[in-house]
N, CA and C atoms of all chains as a GROMACS GRO file, in nm:
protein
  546
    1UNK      N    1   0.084  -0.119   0.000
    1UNK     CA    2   0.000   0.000   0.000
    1UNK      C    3   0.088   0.125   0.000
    2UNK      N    4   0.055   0.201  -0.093
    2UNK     CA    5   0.100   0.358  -0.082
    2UNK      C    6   0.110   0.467   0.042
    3UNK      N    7   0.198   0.505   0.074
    3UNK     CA    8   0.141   0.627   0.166
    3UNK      C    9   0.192   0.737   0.109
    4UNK      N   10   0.069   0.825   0.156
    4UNK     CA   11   0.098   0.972   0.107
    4UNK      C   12   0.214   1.058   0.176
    5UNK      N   13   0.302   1.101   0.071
    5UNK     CA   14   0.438   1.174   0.105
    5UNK      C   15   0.369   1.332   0.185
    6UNK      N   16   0.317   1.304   0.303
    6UNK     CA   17   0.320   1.446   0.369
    6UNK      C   18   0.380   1.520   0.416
    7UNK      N   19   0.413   1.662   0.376
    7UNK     CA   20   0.438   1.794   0.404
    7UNK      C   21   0.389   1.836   0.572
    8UNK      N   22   0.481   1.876   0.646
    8UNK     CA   23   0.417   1.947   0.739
    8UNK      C   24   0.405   2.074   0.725
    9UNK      N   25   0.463   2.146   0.658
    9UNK     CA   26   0.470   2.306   0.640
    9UNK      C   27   0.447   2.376   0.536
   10UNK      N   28   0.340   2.471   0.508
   10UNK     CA   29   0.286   2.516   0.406
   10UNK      C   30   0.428   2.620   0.325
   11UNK      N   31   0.483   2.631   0.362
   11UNK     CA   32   0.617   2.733   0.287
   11UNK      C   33   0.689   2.640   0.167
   12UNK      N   34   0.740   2.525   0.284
   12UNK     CA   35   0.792   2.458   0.206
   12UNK      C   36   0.722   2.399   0.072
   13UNK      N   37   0.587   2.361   0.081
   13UNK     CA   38   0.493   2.286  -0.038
   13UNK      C   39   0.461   2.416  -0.124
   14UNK      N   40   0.439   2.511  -0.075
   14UNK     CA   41   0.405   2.618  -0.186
   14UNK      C   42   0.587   2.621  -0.252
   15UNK      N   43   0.702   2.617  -0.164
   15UNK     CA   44   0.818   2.603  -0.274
   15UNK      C   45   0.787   2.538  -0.357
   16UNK      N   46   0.763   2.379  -0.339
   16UNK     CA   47   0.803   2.272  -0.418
   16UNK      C   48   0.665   2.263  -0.479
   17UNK      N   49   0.563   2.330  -0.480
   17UNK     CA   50   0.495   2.378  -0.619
   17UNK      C   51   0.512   2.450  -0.694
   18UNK      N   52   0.599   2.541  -0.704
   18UNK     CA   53   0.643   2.627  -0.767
   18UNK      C   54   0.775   2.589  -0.858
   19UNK      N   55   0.846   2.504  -0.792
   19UNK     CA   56   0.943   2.398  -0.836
   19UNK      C   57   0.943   2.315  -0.974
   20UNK      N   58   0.819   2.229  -0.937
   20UNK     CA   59   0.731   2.098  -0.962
   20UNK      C   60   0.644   2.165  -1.083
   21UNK      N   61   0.568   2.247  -1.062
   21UNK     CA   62   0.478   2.306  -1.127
   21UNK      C   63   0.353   2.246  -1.106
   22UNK      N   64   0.327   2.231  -0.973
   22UNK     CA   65   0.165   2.119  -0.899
   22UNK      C   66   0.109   2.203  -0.803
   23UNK      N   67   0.013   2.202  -0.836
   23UNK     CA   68  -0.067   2.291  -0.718
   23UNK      C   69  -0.066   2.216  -0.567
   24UNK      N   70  -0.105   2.265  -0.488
   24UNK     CA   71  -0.083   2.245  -0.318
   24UNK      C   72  -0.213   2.203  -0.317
   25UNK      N   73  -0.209   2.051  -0.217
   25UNK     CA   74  -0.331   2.000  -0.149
   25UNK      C   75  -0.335   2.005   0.027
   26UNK      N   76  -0.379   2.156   0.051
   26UNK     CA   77  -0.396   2.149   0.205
   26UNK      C   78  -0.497   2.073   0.351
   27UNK      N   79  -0.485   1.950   0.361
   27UNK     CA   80  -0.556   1.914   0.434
   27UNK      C   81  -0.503   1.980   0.589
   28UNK      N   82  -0.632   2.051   0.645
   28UNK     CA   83  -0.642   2.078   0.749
   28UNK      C   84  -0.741   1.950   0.833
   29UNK      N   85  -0.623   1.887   0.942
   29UNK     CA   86  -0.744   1.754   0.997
   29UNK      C   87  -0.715   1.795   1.124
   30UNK      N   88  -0.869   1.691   1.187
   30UNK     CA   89  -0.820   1.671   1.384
   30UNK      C   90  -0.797   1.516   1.354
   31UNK      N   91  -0.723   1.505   1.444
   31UNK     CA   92  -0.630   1.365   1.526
   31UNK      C   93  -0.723   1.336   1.606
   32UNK      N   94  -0.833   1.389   1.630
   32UNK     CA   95  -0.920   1.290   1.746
   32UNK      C   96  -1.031   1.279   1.663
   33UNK      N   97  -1.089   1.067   0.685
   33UNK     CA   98  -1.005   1.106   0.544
   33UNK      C   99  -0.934   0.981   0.597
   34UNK      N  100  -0.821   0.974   0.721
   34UNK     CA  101  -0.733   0.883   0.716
   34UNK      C  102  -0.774   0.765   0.768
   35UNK      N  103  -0.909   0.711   0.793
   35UNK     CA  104  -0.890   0.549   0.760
   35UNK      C  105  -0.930   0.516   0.666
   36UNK      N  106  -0.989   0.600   0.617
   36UNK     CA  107  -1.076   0.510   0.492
   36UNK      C  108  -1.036   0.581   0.307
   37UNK      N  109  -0.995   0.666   0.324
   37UNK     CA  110  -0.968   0.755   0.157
   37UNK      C  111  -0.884   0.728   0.188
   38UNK      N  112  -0.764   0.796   0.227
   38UNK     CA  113  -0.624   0.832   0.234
   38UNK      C  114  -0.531   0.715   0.254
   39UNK      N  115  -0.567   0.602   0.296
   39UNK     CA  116  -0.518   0.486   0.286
   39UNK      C  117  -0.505   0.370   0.129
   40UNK      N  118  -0.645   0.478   0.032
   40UNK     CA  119  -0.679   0.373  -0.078
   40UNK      C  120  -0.545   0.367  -0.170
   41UNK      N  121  -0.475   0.274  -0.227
   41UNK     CA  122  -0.381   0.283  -0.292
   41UNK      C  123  -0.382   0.444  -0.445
   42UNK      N  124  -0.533   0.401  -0.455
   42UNK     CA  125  -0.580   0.497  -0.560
   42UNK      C  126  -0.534   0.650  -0.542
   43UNK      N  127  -0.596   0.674  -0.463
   43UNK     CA  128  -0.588   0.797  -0.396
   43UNK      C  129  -0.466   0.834  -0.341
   44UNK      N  130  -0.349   0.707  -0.283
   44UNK     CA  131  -0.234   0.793  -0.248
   44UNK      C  132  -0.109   0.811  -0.372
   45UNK      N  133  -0.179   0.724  -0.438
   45UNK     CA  134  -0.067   0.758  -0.609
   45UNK      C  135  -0.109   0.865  -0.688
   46UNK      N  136  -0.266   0.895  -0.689
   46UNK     CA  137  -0.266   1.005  -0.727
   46UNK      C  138  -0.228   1.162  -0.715
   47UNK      N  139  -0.246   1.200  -0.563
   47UNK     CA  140  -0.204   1.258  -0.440
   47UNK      C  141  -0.018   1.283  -0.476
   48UNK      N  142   0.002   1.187  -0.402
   48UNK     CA  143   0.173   1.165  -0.476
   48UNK      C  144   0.220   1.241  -0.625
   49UNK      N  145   0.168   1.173  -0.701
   49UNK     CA  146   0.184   1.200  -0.871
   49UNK      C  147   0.119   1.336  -0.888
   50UNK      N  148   0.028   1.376  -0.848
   50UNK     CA  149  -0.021   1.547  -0.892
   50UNK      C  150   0.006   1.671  -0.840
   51UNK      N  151   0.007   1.631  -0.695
   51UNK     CA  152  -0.032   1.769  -0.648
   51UNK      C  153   0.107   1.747  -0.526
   52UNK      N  154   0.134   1.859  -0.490
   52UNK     CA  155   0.238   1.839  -0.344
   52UNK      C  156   0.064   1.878  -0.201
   53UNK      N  157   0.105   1.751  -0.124
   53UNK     CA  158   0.036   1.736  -0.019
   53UNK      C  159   0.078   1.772   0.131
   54UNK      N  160   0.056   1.898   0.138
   54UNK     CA  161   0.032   1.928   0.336
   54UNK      C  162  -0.108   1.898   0.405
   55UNK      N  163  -0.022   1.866   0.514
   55UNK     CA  164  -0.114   1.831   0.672
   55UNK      C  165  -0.079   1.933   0.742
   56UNK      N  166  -0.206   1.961   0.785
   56UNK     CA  167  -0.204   2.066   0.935
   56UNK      C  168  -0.285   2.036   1.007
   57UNK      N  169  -0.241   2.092   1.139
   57UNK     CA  170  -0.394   2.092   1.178
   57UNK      C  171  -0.460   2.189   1.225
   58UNK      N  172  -0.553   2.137   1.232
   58UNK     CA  173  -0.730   2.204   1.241
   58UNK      C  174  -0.655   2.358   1.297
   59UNK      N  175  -0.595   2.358   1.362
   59UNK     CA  176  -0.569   2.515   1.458
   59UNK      C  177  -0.478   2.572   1.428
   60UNK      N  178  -0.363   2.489   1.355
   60UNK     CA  179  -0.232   2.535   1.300
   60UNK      C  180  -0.262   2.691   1.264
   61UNK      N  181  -0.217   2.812   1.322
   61UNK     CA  182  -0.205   2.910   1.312
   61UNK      C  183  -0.126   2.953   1.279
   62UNK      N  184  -0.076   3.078   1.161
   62UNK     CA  185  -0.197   3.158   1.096
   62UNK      C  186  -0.268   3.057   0.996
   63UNK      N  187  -0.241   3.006   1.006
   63UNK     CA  188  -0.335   2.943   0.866
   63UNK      C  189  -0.480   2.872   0.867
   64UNK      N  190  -0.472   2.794   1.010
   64UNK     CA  191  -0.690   2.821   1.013
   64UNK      C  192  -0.724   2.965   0.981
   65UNK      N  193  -0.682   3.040   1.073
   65UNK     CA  194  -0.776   3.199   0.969
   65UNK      C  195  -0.774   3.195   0.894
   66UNK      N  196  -0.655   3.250   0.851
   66UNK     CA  197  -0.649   3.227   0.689
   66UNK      C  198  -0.740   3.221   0.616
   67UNK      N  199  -0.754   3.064   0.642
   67UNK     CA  200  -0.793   2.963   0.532
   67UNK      C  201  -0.954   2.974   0.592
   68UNK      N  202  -0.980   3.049   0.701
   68UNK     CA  203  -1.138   3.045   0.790
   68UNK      C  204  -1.174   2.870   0.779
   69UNK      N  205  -1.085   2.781   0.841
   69UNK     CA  206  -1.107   2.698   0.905
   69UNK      C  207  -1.219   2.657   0.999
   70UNK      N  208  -1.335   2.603   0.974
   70UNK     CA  209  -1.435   2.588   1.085
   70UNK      C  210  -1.450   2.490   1.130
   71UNK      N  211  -1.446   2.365   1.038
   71UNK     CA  212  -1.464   2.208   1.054
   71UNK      C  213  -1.349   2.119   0.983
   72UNK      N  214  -1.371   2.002   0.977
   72UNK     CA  215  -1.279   1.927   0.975
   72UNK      C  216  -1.359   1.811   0.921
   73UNK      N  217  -1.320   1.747   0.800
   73UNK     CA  218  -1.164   1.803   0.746
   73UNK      C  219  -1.209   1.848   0.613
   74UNK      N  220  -1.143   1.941   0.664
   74UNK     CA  221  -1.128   2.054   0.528
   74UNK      C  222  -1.034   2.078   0.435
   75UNK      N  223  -1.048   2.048   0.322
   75UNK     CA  224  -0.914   2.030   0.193
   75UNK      C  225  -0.950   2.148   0.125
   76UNK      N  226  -0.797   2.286   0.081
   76UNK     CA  227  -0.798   2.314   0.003
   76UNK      C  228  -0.709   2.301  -0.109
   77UNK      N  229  -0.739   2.313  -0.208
   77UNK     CA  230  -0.673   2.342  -0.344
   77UNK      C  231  -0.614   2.492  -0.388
   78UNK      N  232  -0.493   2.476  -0.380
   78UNK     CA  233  -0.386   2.589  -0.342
   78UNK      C  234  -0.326   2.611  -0.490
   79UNK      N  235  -0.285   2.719  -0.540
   79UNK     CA  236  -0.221   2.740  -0.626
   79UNK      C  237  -0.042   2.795  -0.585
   80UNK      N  238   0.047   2.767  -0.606
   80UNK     CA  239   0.201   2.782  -0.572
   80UNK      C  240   0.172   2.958  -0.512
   81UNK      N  241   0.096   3.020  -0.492
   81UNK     CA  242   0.138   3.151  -0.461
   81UNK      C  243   0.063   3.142  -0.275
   82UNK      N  244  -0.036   3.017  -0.294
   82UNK     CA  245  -0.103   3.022  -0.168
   82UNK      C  246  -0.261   3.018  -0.144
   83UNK      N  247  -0.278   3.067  -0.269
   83UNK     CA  248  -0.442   3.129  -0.328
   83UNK      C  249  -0.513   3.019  -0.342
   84UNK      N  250  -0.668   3.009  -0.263
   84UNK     CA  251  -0.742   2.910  -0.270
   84UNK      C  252  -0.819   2.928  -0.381
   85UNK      N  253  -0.820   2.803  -0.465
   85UNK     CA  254  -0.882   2.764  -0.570
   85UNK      C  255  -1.069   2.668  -0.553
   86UNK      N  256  -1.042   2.599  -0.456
   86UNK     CA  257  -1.098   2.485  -0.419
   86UNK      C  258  -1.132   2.457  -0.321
   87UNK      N  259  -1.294   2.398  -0.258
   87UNK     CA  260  -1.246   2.374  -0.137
   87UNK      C  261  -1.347   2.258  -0.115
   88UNK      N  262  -1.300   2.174  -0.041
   88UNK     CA  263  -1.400   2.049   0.009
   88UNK      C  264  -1.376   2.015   0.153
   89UNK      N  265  -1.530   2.016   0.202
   89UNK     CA  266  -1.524   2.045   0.374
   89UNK      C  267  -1.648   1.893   0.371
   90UNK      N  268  -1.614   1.807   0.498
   90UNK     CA  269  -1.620   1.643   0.506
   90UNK      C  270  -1.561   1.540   0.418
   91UNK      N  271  -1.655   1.441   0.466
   91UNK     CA  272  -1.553   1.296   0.451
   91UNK      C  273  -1.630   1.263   0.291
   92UNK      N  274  -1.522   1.222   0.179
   92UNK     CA  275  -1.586   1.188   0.074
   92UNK      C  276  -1.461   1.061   0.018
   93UNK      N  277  -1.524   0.964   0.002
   93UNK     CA  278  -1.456   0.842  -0.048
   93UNK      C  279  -1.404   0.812  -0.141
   94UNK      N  280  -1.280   0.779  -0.140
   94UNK     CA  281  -1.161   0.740  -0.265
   94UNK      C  282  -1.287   0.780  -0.424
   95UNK      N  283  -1.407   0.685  -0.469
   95UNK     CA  284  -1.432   0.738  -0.587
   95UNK      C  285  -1.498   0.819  -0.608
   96UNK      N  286  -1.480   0.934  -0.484
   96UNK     CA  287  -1.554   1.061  -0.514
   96UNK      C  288  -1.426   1.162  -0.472
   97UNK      N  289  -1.322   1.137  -0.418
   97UNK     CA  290  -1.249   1.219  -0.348
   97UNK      C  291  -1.147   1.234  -0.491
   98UNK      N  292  -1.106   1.122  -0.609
   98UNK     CA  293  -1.029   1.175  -0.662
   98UNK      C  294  -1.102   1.271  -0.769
   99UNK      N  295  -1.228   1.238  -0.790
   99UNK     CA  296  -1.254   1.355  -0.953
   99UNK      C  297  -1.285   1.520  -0.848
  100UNK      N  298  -1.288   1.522  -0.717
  100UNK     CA  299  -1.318   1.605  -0.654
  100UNK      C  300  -1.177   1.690  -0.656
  101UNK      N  301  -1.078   1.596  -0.604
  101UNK     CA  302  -0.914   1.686  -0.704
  101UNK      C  303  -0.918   1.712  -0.786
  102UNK      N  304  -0.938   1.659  -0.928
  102UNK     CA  305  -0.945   1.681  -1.023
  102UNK      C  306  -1.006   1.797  -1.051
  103UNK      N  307  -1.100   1.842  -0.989
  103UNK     CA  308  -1.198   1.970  -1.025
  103UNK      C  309  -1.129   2.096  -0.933
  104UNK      N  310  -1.044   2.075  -0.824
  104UNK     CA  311  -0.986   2.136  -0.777
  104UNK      C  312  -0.876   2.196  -0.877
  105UNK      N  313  -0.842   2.111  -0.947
  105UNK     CA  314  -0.676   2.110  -1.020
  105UNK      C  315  -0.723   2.198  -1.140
  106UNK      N  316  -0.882   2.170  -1.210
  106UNK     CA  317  -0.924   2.204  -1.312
  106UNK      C  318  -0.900   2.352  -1.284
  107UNK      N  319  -0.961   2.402  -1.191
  107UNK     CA  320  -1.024   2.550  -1.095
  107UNK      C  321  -0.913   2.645  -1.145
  108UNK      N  322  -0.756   2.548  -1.057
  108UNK     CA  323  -0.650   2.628  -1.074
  108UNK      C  324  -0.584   2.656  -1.178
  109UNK      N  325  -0.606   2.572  -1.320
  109UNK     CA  326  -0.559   2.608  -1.433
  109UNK      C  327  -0.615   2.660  -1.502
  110UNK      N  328  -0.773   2.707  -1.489
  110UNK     CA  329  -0.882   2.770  -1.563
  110UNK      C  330  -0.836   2.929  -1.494
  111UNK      N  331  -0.848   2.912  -1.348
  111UNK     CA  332  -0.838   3.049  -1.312
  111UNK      C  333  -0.690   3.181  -1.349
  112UNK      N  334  -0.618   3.035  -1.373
  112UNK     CA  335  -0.447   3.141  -1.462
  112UNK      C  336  -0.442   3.088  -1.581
  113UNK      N  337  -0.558   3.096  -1.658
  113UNK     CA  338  -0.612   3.081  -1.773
  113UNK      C  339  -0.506   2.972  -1.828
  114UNK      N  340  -0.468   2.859  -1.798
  114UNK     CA  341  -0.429   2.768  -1.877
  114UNK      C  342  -0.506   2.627  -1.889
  115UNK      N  343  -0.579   2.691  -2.000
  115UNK     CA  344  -0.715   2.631  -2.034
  115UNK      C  345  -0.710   2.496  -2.101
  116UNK      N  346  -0.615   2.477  -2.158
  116UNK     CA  347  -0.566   2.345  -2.224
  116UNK      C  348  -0.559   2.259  -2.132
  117UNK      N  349  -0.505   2.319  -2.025
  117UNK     CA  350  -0.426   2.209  -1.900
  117UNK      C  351  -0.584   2.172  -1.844
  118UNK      N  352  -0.664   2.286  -1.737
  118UNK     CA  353  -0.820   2.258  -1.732
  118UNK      C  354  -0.858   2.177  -1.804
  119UNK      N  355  -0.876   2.181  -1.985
  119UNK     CA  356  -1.016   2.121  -1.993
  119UNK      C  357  -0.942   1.982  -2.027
  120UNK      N  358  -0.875   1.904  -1.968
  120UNK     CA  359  -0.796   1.815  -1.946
  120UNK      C  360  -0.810   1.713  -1.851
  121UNK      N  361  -0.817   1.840  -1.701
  121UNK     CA  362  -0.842   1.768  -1.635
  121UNK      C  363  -1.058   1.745  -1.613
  122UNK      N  364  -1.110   1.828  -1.658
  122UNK     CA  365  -1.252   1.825  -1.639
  122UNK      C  366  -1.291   1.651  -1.742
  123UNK      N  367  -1.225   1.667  -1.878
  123UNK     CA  368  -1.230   1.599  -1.940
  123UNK      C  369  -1.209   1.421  -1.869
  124UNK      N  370  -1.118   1.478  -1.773
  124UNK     CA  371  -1.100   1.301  -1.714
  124UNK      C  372  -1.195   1.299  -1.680
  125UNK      N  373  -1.230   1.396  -1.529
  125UNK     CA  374  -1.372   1.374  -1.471
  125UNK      C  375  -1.504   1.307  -1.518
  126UNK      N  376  -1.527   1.374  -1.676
  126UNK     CA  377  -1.628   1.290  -1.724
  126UNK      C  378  -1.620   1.155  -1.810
  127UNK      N  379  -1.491   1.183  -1.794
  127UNK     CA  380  -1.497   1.048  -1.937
  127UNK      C  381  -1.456   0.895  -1.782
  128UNK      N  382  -1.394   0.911  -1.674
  128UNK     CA  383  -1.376   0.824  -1.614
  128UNK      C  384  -1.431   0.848  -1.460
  129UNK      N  385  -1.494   0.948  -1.436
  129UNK     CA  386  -1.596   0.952  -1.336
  129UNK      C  387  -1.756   1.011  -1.354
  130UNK      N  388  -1.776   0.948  -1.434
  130UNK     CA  389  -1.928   1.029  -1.461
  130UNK      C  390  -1.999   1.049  -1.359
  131UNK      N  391  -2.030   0.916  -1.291
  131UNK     CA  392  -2.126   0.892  -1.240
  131UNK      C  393  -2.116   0.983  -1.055
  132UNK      N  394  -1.977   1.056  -1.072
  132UNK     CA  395  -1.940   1.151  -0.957
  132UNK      C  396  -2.000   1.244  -0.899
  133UNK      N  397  -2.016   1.317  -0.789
  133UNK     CA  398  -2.045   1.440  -0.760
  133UNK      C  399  -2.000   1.559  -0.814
  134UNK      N  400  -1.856   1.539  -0.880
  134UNK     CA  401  -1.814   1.661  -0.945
  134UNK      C  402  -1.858   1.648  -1.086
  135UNK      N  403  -1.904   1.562  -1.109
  135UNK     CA  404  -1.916   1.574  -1.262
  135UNK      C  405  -2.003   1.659  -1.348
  136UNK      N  406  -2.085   1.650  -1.260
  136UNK     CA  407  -2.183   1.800  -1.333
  136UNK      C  408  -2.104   1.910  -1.327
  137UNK      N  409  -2.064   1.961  -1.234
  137UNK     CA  410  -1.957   2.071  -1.252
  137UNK      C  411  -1.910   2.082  -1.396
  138UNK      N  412  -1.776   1.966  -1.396
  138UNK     CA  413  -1.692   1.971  -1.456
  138UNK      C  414  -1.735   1.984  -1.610
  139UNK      N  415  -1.840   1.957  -1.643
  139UNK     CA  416  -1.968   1.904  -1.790
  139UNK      C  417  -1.992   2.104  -1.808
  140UNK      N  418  -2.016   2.179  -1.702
  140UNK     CA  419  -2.032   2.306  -1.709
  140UNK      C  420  -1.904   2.348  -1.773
  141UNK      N  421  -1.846   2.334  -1.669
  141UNK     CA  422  -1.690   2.442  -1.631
  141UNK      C  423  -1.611   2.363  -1.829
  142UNK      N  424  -1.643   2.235  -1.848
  142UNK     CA  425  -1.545   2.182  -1.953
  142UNK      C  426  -1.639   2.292  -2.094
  143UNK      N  427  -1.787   2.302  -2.069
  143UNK     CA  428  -1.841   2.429  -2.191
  143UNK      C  429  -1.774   2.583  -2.157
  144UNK      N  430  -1.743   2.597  -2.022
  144UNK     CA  431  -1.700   2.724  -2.075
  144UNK      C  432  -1.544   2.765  -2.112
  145UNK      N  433  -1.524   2.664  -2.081
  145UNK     CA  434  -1.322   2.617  -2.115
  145UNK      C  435  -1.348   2.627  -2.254
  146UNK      N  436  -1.398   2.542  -2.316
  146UNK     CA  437  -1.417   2.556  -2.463
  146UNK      C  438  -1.508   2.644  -2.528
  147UNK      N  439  -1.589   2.688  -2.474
  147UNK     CA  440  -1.560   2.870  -2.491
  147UNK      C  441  -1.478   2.962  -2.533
  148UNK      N  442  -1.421   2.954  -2.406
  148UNK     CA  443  -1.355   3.076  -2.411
  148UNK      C  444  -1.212   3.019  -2.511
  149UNK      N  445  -1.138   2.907  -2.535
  149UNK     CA  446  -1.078   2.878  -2.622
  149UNK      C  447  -1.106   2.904  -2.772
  150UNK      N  448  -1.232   2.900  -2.790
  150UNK     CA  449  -1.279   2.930  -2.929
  150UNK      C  450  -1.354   3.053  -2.961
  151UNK      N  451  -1.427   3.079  -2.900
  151UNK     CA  452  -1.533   3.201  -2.901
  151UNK      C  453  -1.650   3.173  -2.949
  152UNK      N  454  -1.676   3.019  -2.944
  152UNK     CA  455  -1.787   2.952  -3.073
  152UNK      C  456  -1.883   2.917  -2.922
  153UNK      N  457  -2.000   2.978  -2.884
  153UNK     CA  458  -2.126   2.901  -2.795
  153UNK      C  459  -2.157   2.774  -2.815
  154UNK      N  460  -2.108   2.718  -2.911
  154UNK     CA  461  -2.200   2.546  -2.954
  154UNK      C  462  -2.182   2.514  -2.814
  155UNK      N  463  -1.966   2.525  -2.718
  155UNK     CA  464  -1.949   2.420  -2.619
  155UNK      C  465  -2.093   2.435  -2.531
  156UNK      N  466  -2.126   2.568  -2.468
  156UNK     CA  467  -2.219   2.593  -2.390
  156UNK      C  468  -2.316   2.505  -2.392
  157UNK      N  469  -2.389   2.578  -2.495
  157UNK     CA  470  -2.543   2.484  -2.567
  157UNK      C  471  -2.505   2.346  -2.539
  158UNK      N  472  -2.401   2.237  -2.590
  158UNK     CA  473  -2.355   2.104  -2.541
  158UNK      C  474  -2.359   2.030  -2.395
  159UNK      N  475  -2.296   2.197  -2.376
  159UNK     CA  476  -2.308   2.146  -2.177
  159UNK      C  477  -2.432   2.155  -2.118
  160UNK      N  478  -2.546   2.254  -2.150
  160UNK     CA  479  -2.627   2.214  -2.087
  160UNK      C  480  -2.738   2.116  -2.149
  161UNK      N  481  -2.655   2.064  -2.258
  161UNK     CA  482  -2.785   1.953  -2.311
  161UNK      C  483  -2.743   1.810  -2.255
  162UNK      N  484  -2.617   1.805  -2.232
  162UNK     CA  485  -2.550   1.692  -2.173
  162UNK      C  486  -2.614   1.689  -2.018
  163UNK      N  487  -2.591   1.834  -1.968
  163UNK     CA  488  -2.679   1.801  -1.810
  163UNK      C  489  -2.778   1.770  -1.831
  164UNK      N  490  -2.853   1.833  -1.888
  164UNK     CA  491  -3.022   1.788  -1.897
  164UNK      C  492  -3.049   1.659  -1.931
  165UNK      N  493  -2.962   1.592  -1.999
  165UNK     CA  494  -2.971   1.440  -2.032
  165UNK      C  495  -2.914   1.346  -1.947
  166UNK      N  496  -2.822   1.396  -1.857
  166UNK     CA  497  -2.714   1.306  -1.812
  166UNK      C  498  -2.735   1.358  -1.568
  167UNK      N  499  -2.739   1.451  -1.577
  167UNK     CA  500  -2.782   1.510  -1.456
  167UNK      C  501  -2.911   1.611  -1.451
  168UNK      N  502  -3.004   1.552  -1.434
  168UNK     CA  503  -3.129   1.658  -1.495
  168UNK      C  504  -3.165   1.755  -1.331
  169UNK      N  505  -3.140   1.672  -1.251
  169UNK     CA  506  -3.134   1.723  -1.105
  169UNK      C  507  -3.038   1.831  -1.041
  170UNK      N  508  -2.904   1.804  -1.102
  170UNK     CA  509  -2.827   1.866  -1.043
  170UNK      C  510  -2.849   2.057  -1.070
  171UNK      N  511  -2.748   2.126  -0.937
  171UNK     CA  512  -2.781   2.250  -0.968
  171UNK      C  513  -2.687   2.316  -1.097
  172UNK      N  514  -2.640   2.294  -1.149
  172UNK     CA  515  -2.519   2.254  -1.238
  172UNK      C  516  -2.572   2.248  -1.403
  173UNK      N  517  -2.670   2.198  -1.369
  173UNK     CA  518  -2.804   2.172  -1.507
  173UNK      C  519  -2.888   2.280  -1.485
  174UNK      N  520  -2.937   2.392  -1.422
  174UNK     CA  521  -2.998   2.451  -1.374
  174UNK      C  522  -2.904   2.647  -1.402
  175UNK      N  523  -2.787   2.593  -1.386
  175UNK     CA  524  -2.676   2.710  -1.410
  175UNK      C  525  -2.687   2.729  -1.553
  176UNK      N  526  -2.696   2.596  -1.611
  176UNK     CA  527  -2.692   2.628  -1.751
  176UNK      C  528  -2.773   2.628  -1.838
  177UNK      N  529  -2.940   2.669  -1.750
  177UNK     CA  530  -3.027   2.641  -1.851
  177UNK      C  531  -3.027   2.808  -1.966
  178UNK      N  532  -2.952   2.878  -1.952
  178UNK     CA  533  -2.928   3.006  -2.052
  178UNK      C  534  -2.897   2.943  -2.147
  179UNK      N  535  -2.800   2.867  -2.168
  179UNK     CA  536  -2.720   2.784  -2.308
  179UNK      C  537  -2.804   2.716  -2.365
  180UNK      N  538  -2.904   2.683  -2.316
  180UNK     CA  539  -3.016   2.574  -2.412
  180UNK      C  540  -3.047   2.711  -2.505
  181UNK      N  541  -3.066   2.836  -2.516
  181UNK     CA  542  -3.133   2.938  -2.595
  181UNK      C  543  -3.019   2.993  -2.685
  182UNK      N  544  -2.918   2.944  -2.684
  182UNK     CA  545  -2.810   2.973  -2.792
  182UNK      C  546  -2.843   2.918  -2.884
   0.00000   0.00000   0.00000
């Protein structure tokens, strides 16, 4: 099974969209 | 999202392969404001500058969650007018998720992509004859009942 390569920090993913040329998928979740 | 979507092989190759993916959470500040965070879980569709394109708030399952990217992804290449790239991705939406929640959308948004690429109304008139035949319910079919009079 795959797991998704997650980002913790929105700076860095808006870099490496800008990089990449891929737009940003921000999931905001709760842990409970 | 994470026991049941985000685990589907589907969904994490796609995820992977398209888009760069952050986690936050719910309170992570500044960015719940921001983003006016209320519930959970809330996905947006970001364009490299930060700018929300997209947004989907609850739980929606691997074969609704990927054409629901997809329409996210569409949003962001329609809105910095790279319309080729859009009606691309709307185009998957219908040809391999019809039977989706985004798909009426995308049946709209793919007539006015081809629109505005051509300057020719037929796409319009198309899109809303396709809703009317294909989603007669949705609000989506209802947006486009102007184009039936072209």
């Amino acid at each position: 099974m795959a797991d998704i390569k997650w980002i913790g920090d929105l700076e860095t993913a808006l870099s490496l969209a800008k990089s990449e040329g891929k737009p940003v998928l921000l999931d905001f979740f709760n842990p409970n | 999202m994470g026991a049941v979507t985000y685990p589907d092989s589907r969904v994490a190759e796609f995820i992977n392969n398209r888009v760069i993916p952050v986690q936050l959470l719910f309170d992570s500040q500044p960015y719940a404001s921001m983003y006016n965070v209320k519930w959970t879980p809330t996905i947006l569709m970001l364009d490299d500058g930060g700018k929300e394109h997209h947004r989907i708030v609850g739980f929606l399952p691997p074969e609704e969650f990927i054409p629901g990217l997809l329409l996210g992804m569409a949003k962001v290449n329609f809105d910095r007018d790279s319309l080729g790239q859009a009606d691309g991705d709307v185009e998957k939406i219908i040809n391999s998720y019809p039977q989706s929640a985004a798909a009426p959308e995308a049946i709209y948004l793919r007539g006015v992509i081809q629109y505005k690429e051509t300057h020719n109304p037929q796409p319009l008139k198309e899109a809303f004859e396709k809703l009317r035949r294909e989603h007669p319910t949705s609000e989506w079919s209802k947006r486009a009942m102007p184009y039936g009079l072209l």
